[in-house]
C-alpha positions in Angstrom: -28.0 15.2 -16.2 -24.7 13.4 -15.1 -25.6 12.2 -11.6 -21.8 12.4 -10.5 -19.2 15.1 -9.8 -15.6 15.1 -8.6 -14.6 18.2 -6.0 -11.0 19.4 -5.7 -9.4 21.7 -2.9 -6.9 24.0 -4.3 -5.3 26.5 -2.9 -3.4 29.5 -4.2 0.3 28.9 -4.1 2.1 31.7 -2.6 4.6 31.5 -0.2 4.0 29.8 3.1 0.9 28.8 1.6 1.2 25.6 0.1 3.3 22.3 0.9 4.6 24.1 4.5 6.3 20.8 5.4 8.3 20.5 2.2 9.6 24.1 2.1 11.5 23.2 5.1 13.7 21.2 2.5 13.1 23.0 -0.6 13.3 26.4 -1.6 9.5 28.4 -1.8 9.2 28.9 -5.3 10.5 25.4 -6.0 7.6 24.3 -4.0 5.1 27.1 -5.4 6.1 25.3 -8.9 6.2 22.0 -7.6 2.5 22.4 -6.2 1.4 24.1 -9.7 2.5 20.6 -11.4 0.7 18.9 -8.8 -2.3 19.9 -9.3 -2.3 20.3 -13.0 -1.6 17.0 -13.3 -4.0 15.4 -11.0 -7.2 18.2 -13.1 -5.5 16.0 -16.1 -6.0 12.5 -15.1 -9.7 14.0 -13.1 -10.6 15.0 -16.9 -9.9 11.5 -17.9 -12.9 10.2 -16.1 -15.7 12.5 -18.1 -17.5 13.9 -15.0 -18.1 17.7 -14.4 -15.1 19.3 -11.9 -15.5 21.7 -9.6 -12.6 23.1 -8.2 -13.1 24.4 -4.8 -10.1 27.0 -4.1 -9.1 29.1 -1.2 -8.4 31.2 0.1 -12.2 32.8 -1.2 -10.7 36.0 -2.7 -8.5 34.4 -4.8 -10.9 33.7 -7.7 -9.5 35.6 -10.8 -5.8 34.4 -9.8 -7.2 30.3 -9.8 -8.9 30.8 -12.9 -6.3 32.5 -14.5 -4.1 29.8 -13.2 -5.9 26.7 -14.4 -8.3 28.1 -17.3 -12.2 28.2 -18.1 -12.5 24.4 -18.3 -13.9 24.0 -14.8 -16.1 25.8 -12.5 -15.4 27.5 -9.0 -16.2 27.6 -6.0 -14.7 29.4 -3.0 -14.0 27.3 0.0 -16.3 28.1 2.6 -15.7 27.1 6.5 -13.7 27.7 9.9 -11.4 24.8 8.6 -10.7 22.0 6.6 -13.7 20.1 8.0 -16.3 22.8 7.6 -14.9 23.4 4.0 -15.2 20.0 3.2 -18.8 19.7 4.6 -20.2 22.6 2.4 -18.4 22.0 -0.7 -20.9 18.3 -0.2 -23.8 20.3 0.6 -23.4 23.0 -2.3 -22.5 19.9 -4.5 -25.9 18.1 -3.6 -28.0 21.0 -3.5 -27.1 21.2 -7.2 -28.8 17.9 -8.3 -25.5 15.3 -8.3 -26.5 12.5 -6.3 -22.9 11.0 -5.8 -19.6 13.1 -5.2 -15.9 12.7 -4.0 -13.4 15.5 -2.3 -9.9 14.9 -3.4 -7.2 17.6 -2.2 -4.0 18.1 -4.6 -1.4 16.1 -2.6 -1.2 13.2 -4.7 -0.2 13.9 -8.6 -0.1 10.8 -10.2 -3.4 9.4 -8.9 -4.9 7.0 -11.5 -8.2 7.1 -13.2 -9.0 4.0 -11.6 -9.2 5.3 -8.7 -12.2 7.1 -9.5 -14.1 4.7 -11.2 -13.3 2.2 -8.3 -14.6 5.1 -5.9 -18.2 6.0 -8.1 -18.5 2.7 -8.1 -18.9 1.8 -4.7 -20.9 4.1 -4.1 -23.7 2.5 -5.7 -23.8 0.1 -2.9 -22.4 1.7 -0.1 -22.4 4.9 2.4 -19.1 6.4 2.1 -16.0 5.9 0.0 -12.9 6.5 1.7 -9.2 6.3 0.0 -6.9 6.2 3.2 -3.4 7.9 2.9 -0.3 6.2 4.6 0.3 9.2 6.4 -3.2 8.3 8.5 -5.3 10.4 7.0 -7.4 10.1 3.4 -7.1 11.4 0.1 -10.5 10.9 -1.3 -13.7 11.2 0.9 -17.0 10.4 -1.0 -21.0 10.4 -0.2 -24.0 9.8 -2.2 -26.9 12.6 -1.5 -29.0 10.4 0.6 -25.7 9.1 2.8 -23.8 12.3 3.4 -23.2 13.0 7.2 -22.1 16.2 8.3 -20.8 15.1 11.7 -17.8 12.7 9.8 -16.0 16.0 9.6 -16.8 17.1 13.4 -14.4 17.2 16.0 -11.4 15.9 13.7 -7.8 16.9 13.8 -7.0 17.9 10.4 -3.3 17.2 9.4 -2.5 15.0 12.2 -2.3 10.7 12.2 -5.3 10.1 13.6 -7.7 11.9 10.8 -8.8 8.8 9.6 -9.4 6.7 12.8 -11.3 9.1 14.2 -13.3 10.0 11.4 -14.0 6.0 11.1 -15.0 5.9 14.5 -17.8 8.4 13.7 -19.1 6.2 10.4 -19.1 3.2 12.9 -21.0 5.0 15.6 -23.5 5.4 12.3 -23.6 2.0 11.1 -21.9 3.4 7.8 -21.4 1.0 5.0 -17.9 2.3 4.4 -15.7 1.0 0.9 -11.9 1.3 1.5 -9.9 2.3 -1.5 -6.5 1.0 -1.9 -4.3 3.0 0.5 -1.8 5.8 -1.3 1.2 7.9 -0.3 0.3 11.6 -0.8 3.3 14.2 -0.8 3.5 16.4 2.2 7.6 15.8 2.7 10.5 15.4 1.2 10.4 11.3 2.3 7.0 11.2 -0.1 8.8 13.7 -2.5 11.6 11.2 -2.7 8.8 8.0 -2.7 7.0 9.9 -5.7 10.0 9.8 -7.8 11.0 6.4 -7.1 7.1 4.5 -7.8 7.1 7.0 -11.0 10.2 7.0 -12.8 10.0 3.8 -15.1 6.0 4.3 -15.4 4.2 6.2 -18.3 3.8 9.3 -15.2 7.5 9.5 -16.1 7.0 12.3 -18.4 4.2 14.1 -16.1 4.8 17.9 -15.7 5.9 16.5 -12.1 8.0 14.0 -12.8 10.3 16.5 -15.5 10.6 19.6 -12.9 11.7 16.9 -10.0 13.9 15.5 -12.5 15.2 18.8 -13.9 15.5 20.9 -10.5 15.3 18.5 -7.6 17.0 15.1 -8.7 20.6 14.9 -8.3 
């Protein structure tokens, strides 16, 4: 059995659900579309490492629409949990409870994440507790446990979507003695600043001719 498994958190995009900070810019179904790219692109480049994906959607009920949406190549799982913390923490436990002895949460905020990435993340988990990929914004973009290292109470008392996610949740892993592995640090794409940033790192690289790269260049560039 493959001893590793990658976790994404989807959501539905409908209006006023997804990318709330960029539709104060951007029209809704621009971002609706803009967030379908996203995450289509980042299941491609997730593929690209040869692990099983489970993608972990919400809101629960909106299983037939996902699969519809992304196809029969993964399997699903309803988010489960009071918030993004509690979602998090039993998408690890469901994950472990399966048999996988190493996994990593990534949401879909950062399309052209690099297979590298990954294999930098699985692999320090062979020697450490945790695996953390810190965003600029002050949070992370990929969390990661083995089965025997996963701690609960790293997504306790943490408030999710603000700068301090990733301080506080260090402060927890230090109170632990966690060995923690820092990936390098990456802009995800809540605004229009890191819409604009995207464009910019991406448009003379071979993510050029992403899904996302072609709709911001067709409908958002001028």
């Amino acid at each position: 059995m493959v001893d590793s498994c990658i976790l994404i958190f989807v959501k539905l995009p409908e209006k006023g659900s997804v990318k709330t900070r960029l539709a104060k810019d951007l029209d809704h179904g621009l971002v609706q579309t803009l967030y379908r790219n996203f995450v289509l692109d980042m299941l491609e480049t997730l593929a690209k490492a040869n692990l099983p994906i489970i993608v972990y959607f919400y809101p629960p009920e909106s299983a037939n629409a996902i699969s519809k949406w992304l196809g029969k190549n993964y399997t699903y799982a309803p988010q489960k949990g009071v918030d993004l913390g509690d979602r998090m923490k039993n998408a690890f436990r469901e994950t472990f409870a399966k048999g996988f002895t190493k996994a990593v949460i990534l949401g879909s905020d950062l399309p052209d994440l690099q297979k590298n990435i990954l294999d930098m993340a699985f692999k320090a988990l062979h020697v450490n507790d945790v695996v953390i990929g810190p965003s600029a914004d002050g949070g992370y973009y990929l969390i990661g446990f083995r089965h025997n290292s996963f701690l609960p109470e790293a997504f306790k008392g943490i408030s999710w979507g603000t700068d301090t996610v990733l301080k506080d949740t260090l402060k927890i892993l230090r109170e632990k003695n966690y060995r923690a592995h820092f990936l390098p640090e990456l802009r995800d794409v809540d605004t229009i600043e890191d819409l604009k940033a995207l464009y910019e790192r991406n448009k003379d690289t071979a993510f050029a001719n992403s899904r996302t790269m072609k709709f911001i260049s067709n409908n958002l560039k001028k």
